[in-house]
DRENDO-1510 file (C-alpha; in Angstrom, 1 decimal, always signed):
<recs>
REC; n; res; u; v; w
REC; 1; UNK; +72.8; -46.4; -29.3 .
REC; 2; UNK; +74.0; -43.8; -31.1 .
REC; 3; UNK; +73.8; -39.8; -30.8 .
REC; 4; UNK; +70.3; -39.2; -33.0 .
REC; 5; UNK; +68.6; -42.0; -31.2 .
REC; 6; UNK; +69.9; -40.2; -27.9 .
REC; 7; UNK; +67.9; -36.6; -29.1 .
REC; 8; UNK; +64.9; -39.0; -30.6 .
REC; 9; UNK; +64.2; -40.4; -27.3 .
REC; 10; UNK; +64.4; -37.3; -25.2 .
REC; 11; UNK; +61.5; -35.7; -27.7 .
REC; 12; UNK; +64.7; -33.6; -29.7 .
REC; 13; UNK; +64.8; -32.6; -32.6 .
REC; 14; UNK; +67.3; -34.8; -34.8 .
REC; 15; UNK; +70.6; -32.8; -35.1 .
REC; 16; UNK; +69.7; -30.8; -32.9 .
REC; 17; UNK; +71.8; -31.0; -29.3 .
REC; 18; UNK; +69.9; -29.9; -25.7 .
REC; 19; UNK; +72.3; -28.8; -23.3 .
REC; 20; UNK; +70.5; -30.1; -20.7 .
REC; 21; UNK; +68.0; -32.9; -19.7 .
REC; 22; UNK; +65.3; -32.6; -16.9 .
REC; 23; UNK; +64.5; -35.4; -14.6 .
REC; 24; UNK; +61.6; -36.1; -16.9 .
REC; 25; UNK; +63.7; -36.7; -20.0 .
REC; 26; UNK; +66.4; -38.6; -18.5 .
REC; 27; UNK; +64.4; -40.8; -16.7 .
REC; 28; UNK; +62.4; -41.7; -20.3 .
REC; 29; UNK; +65.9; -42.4; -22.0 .
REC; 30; UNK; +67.2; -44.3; -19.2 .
REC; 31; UNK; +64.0; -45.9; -18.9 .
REC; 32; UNK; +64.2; -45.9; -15.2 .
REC; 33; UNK; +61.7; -44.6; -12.5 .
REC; 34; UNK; +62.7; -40.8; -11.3 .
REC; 35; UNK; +62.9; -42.2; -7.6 .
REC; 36; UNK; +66.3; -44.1; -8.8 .
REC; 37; UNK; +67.1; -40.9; -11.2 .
REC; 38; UNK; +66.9; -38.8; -7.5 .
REC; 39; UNK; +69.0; -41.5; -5.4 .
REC; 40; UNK; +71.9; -41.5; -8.3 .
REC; 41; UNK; +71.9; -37.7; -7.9 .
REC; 42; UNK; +72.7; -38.0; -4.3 .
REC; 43; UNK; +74.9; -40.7; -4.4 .
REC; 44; UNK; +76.9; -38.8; -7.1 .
REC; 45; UNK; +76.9; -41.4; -10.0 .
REC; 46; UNK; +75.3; -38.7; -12.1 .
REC; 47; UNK; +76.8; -35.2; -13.2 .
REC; 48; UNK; +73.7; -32.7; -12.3 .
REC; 49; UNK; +73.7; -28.8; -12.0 .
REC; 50; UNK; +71.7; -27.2; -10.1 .
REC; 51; UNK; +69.2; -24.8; -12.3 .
REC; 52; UNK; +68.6; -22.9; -8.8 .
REC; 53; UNK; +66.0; -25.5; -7.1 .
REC; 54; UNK; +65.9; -27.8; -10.2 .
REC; 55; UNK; +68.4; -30.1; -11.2 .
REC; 56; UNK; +69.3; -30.5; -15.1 .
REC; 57; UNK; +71.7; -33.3; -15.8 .
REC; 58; UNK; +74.7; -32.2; -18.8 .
REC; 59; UNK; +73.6; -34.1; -22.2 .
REC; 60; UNK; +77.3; -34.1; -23.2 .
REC; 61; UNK; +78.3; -35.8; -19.9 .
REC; 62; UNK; +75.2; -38.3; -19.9 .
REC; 63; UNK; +76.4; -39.6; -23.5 .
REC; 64; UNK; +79.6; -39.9; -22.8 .
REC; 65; UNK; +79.1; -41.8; -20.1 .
REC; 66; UNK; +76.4; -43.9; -21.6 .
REC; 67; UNK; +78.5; -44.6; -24.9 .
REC; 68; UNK; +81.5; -45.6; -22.4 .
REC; 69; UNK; +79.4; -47.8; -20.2 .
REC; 70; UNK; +79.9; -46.0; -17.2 .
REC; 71; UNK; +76.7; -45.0; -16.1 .
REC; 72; UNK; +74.7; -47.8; -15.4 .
REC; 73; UNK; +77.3; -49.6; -13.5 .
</recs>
């Protein structure tokens, strides 16, 4: 998977980098129900910042760690 098919699948624009995904985006391109999305987030296997009461995870640190394998381990 590569960095356009990354945007495509969170509804960007190709070329065009977010900064940030919601819950709703990154649970679509991890294709994984929000309930695990919130239980990674409190474990700590995701990076997340806090948006003050919403969380928004880093798109930078997401791909990485999706391109390098670690994230769904």
């Amino acid at each position: 998977m590569n960095e356009l098919d990354l945007n495509e699948k969170a509804g960007q624009e190709p070329g065009r980098e977010p900064e940030y995904y919601t819950p709703d985006e990154l649970s679509k391109l991890l294709c994984i129900p929000k309930r695990t999305l919130e239980k990674w987030t409190l474990q700590r296997r995701l990076p997340v910042v806090k948006v003050g009461r919403l969380n928004r995870f880093p798109c930078i640190e997401i791909q990485k760690r999706l391109l390098n394998g670690s994230l769904l381990k």
